[in-house]
C-alpha positions, 0 to 999 in steps of 0.5 A: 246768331253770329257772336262777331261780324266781320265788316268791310267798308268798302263798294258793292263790287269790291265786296263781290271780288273778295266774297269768299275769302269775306265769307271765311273771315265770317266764319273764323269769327265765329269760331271766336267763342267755344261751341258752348258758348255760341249755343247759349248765346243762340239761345238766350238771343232767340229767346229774347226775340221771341219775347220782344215780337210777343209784345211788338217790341224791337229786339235789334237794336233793343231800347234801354226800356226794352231791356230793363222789362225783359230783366224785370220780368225774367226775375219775376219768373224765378231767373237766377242773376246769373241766367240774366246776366248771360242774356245781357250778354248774348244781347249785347253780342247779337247787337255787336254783331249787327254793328249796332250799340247796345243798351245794356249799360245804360244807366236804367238798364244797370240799375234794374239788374242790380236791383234785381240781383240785390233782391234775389241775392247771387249766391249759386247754388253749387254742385257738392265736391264729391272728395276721395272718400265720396269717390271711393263709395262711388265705386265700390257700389259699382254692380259686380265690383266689389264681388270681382265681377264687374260688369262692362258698364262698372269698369267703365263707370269706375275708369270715368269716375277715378280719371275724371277725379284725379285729372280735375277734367271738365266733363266736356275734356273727359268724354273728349277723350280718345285712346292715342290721347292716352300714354301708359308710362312707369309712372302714371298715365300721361293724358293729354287734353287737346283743347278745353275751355281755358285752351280755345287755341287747342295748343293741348295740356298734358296731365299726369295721372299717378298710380293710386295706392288702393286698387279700386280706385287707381287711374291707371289700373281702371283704364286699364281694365276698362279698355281690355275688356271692352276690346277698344284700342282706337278711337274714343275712350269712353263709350256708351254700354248698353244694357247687353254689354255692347259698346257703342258711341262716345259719351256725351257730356250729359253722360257723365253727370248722370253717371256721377249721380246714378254712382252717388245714389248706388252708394246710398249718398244725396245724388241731387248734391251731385254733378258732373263738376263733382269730380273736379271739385273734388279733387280740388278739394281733397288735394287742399285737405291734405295740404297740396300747395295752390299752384300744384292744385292749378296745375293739375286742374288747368285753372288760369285764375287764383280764383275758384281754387281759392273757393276751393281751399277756403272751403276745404280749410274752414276748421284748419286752424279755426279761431273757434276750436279749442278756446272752451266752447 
């Protein structure tokens, strides 16, 4: 499914004359959303769709009683407001594609979705922040560490954890990563991210990762170990291990959360609290523990809006000056 149509009014024959430059106009278009993106929306499209053709319904255009069924009966099958939400959104975007109107904002179909997501209630259930004491059992429960003898795949568990920490990364920007993206410096390392999901435009960030002052757990000496003991000079940066100590392909993004839960487990820590975003959110956090001010926590995490570093901070500030504390309880 397209997210975005290219349209030309125009006759048949014009059409044909300017067919392949209309066909790349189609597909820039459809580079419009991240890669992401377009899957969810594919998916969420496909299966509403298929639940319309199941009840001889029409999905395209699909009627304000269609959509307001469909919200009733994901809700009633557990579906959280947020995956609805996505749906209308991926429904909406099929129909603008077509050139069609959509129904989601009907009146009917508005009010379904915000009964159903009073009903249920819209709090998320959120990855925990895994924050620099979290980080620092992570790793020091890594096989052969603590011992000084790591294995390939601790070093480069330990590189992932600390780098994906102390850069705030996404996981889909870690395991993007090459080794020319990568700059060595007197004063830290210089990653540089190419694009992200606040960079469609791939105009690139550069992030500075400082010398951290316990060993273990520095950035730069991580990546360091990391790469010299797997022999990797080009190319990508985190790899697959497997269990011979034989380097393989990039990481998927999948990797990287089951790497942070597996670390988490090892460390004796709830590893189902846990996830790729953990590393994110720690940094986030512990930098408004120790008084980082907000626009150096933004800066580093390449968040464009106030809004989830503030979550972040009132978090991390909850018993900072707490009206509760000291008044004789």
């Amino acid at each position: 499914m397209e997210t975005t149509t290219v349209v030309v009014a125009d006759t048949g024959a014009a059409l044909a004359r300017i067919a392949p430059e209309l066909e790349a106009a189609r597909a820039y278009a459809a580079e419009s959303h991240a890669p992401r993106t377009r899957e969810a929306y594919r998916y969420q499209w496909q299966t509403f769709a298929a639940w319309c053709e199941a009840r001889q319904l029409e999905a395209l255009p699909a009627e304000p009683a269609t959509l307001a069924a469909y919200i009733a009966g994901r809700t009633d099958e557990g579906w959280k407001p947020a995956s609805v939400a996505l749906a209308l959104t991926a429904i909406r975007a099929a129909h603008r594609a077509a050139g069609l109107e959509h129904a989601a904002n009907h009146p009917a179909v508005v009010a379904v979705q915000k009964g159903a997501r009073r009903a249920v209630g819209t709090v998320q259930r959120r990855a925990a922040p895994a924050v620099v004491d979290e980080l620092r059992a992570m790793v020091g429960a890594l096989p052969g560490l603590a011992d000084g003898a790591p294995t390939l795949g601790a070093l480069r568990d330990r590189a992932l954890l600390v780098v994906g920490f102390a850069g705030a990364f996404r996981r889909s920007e870690l395991v993007a990563l090459d080794v020319a993206d990568v700059t060595d410096t007197a004063d830290g390392l210089v990653v540089t991210v190419r694009r992200s999901k606040t960079d469609q435009e791939g105009a690139g960030v550069r992030v500075g990762l400082p010398f951290g002052g316990n060993p273990a757990t520095c950035p730069v000496r991580a990546v360091r170990a990391w790469l010299e003991a797997a022999g990797i000079t080009t190319g990508a940066l985190f790899r697959a291990v497997d269990r011979h100590g034989h380097v393989g392909e990039r990481l998927a993004g999948a990797e990287v959360a089951r790497i942070v839960k597996r670390s988490a487990a090892r460390a004796g820590l709830d590893a189902s609290r846990y996830s790729g975003h953990s590393l994110r959110a720690g940094l986030a956090t512990t930098a408004a523990r120790a008084g980082k001010g907000d626009r150096a926590i933004m800066a580093q995490g390449r968040w464009n809006s106030r809004g989830m570093v503030d979550r972040y901070v009132r978090e991390a500030r909850l018993f900072a000056d707490n009206a509760a504390a000291g008044v004789g309880l």
